[in-house]
N, C-alpha and C positions, 0 to 999 in steps of 0.2 A: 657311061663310065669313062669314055675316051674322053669327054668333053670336059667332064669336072678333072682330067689331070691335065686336058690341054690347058682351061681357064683357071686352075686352081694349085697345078701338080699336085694335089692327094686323090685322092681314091688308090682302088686295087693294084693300078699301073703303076705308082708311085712306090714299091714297096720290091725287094727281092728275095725275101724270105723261101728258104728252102727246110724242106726234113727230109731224113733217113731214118728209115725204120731196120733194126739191125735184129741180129739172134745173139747177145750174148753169152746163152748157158746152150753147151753144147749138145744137152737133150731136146733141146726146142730148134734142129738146123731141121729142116725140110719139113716142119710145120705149116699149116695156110698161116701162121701167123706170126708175127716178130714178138720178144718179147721185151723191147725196150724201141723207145723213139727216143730220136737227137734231131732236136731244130734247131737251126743258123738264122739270125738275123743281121742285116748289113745294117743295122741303126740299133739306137737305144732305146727302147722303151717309152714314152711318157706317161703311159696309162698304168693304174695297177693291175694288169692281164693276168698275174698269177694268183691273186687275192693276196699279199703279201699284209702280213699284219700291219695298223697304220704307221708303227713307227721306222721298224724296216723299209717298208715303199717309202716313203719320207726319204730316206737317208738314198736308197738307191736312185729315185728316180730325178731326185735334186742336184745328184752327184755331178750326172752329165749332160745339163741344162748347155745349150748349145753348143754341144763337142760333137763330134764324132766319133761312132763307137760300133760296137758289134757284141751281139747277146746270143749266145747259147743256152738251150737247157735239156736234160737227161728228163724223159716223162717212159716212170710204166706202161708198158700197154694192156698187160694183164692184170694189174695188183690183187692181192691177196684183201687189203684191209677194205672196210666197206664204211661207206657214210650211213649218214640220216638224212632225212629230207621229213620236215612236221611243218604244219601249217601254225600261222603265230594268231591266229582268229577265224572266225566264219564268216570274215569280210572278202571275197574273192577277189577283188584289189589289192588287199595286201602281200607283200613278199611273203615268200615262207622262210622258214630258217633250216638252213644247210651248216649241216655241222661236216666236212670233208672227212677228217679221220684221215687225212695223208698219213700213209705208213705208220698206223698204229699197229700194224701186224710184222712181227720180227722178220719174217721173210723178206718182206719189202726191204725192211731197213738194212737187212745183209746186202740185199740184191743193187738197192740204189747207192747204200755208202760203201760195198766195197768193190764192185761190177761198174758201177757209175764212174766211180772215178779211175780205176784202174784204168778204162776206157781210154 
């Protein structure tokens, strides 16, 4: 990994991305566990890392084509809403299909639109 950022600067060493994993809701302080993450990144994006629908990624990741920038994002760590995961055939090569269901459950969406950003 050291060599492909001495010869290349990318890999792992390339990159100073940080999270903090925090307790917003005062019933969950001295839990084993957080109930909300905030990561910091010191660059932008290029790739669609959040599955961002294609026209959204489009517009974001277009935006800041060789600038300088810095990307934040608020991720549950416990969410309430629950995906799906089905297979698209009985070809075992093929992807399956993942339907996420980000915050189709109200809680979520109290928790990340008014917790998240109060933030």
């Amino acid at each position: 990994m050291k060599l492909l950022y001495a010869l290349l600067g990318k890999g792992i060493y390339s990159t100073s991305d940080t999270s903090a994993f925090v307790y917003l809701e005062k019933a969950n302080v001295g839990k084993r566990y957080s109930d909300t993450q905030l990561i910091f990144a010191a660059t932008l994006y290029s790739e669609n890392v959040f599955n961002y629908e294609d026209h959204i990624a489009h517009a974001l990741l277009n935006s800041g084509v060789n600038q300088h920038g810095f990307t934040s994002a608020i991720c549950l760590t416990r969410p309430f809403s629950r995906g799906q995961i089905t297979l698209k055939s009985n070809d075992p090569f093929d992807h399956p299909t993942i339907d996420q269901k980000y915050i189709e459950d109200e809680r979520d969406k109290k928790k990340n639109g008014l917790e998240g950003e109060a933030y």
